[in-house]
C-alpha positions in Angstrom: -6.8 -7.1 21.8 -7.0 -7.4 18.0 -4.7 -4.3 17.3 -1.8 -6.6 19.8 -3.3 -9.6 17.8 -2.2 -7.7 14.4 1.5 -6.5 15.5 2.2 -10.0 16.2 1.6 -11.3 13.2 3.3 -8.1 11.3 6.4 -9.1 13.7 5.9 -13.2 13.2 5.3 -12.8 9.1 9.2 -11.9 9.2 10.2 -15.6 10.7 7.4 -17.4 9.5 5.1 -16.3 6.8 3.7 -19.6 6.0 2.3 -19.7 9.6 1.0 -16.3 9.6 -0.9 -16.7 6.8 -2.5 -19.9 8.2 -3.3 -18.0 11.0 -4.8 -15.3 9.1 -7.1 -17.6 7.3 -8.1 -19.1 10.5 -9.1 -15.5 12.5 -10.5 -14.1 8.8 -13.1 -17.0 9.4 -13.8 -15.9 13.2 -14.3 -12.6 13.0 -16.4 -13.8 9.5 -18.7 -15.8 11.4 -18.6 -13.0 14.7 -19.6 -10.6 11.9 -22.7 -13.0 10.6 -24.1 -13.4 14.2 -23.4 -9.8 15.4 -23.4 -7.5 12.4 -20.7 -5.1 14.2 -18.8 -3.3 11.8 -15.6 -3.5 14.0 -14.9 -7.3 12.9 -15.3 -5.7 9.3 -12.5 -3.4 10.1 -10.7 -6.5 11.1 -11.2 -8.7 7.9 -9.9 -5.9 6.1 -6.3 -5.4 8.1 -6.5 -9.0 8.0 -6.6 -9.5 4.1 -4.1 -6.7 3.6 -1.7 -8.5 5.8 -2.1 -11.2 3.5 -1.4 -9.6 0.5 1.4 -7.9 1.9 3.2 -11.1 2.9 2.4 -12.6 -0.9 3.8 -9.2 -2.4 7.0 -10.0 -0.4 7.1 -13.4 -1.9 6.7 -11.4 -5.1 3.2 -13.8 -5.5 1.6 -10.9 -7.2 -1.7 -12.6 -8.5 -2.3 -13.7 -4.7 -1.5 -10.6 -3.6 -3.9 -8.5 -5.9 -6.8 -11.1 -5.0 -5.9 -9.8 -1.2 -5.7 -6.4 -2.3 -8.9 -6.1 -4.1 -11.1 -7.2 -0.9 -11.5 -3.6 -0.3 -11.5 -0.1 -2.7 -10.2 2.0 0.3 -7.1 3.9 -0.3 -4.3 1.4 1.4 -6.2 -1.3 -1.2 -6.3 0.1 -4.2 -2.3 1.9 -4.0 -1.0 -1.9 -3.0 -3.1 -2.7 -6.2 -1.0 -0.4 -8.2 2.3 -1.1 -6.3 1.3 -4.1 -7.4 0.3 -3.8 -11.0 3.9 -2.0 -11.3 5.3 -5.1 -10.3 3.7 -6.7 -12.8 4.6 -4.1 -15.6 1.1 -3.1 -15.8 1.2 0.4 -15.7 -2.3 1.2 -16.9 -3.8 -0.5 -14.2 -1.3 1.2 -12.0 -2.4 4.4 -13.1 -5.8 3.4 -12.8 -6.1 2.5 -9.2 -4.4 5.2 -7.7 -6.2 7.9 -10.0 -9.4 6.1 -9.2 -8.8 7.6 -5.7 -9.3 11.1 -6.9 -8.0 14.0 -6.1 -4.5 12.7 -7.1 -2.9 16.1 -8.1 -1.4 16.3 -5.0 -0.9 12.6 -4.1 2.4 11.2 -2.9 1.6 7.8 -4.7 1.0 9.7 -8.5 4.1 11.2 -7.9 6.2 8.2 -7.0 4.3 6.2 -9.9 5.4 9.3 -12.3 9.2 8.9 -11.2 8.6 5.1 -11.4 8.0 5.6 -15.2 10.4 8.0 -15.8 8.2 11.5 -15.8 10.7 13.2 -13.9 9.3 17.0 -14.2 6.0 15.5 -13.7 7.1 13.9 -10.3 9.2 16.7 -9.5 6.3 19.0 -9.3 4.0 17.1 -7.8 6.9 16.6 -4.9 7.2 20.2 -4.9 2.8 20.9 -4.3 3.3 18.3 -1.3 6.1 20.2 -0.1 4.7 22.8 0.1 1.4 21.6 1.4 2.3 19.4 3.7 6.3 21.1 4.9 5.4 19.5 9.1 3.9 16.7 8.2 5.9 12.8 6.9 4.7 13.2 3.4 6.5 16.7 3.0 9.5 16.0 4.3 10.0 12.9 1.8 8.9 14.9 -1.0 11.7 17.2 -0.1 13.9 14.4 0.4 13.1 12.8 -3.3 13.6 16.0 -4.6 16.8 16.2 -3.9 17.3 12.7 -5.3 15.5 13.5 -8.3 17.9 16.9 -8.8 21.2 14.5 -8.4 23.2 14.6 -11.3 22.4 11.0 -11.9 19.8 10.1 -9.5 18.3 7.1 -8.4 14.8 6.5 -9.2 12.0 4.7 -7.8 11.1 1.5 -8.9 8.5 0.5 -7.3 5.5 2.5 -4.6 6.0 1.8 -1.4 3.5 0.1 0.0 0.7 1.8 2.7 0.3 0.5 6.0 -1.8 -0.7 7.7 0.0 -1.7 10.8 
């Protein structure tokens, strides 16, 4: 029911995101109080989706210091790279760099090398496009490494300027 209960809203925050986050607020508290009598970990899971929705729909309305406070409910991956697609928004770049290196293992992240090409390390996106690539040829991630590869070997290509945000849909 909750996973129907989320796609709505993803659809709804399109019309009316002033609604959505009111509703948001509103099932955040049930699934608060649910968790405070029950202790099952499932209405954790759905907090979390929950205040990432949130920050998502203040990110869109480029409310970036809402947004972070949604984004740092959690230190799980999806959080903390919205953090930094967030931090670039805000021309913090440090903090960018922090977040998404504070997931480790970020040699052959897709998010490092977007952030790279968002500051203007070409080479240094370039081969970290090329490792996922190579790593990852069948999978979503290596086929748009490939694809901003190409970009990125353009005579006058058009970088990134922003991460993309993860889902969580």
């Amino acid at each position: 029911k909750f996973l129907s209960i989320k796609e709505e809203l993803y659809k709804e925050k399109k019309i009316n995101s002033l609604a959505v986050l009111k509703k948001i607020d509103s099932l955040i508290k049930q699934y608060s109080e649910n968790y405070k009598k029950t202790n099952f970990s499932y209405n954790i899971n759905k907090i979390e989706d929950l205040h990432f929705l949130k920050g998502v729909i203040f990110y869109e309305k480029s409310d970036f210091q809402n947004a972070l406070k949604e984004f740092s409910f959690d230190t799980i991956e999806s959080f903390t790279i919205a953090r930094a697609a967030t931090y670039i928004k805000l021309n913090q770049y440090d903090k960018a760099l922090q977040n998404i290196k504070s997931q480790g293992n970020f040699d052959d992240k897709w998010y490092m090398a977007n952030y790279y090409e968002v500051i203007g390390k070409i080479d240094s996106a370039k081969i970290l496009y090329k490792k996922l690539e190579n790593r990852y040829p069948e999978y979503k991630v290596g086929k748009n490494s490939i694809n901003r590869l190409k970009e990125l070997n353009r005579k006058t290509p058009k970088l990134l300027k922003e991460l993309e945000l993860p889902e969580r849909e």
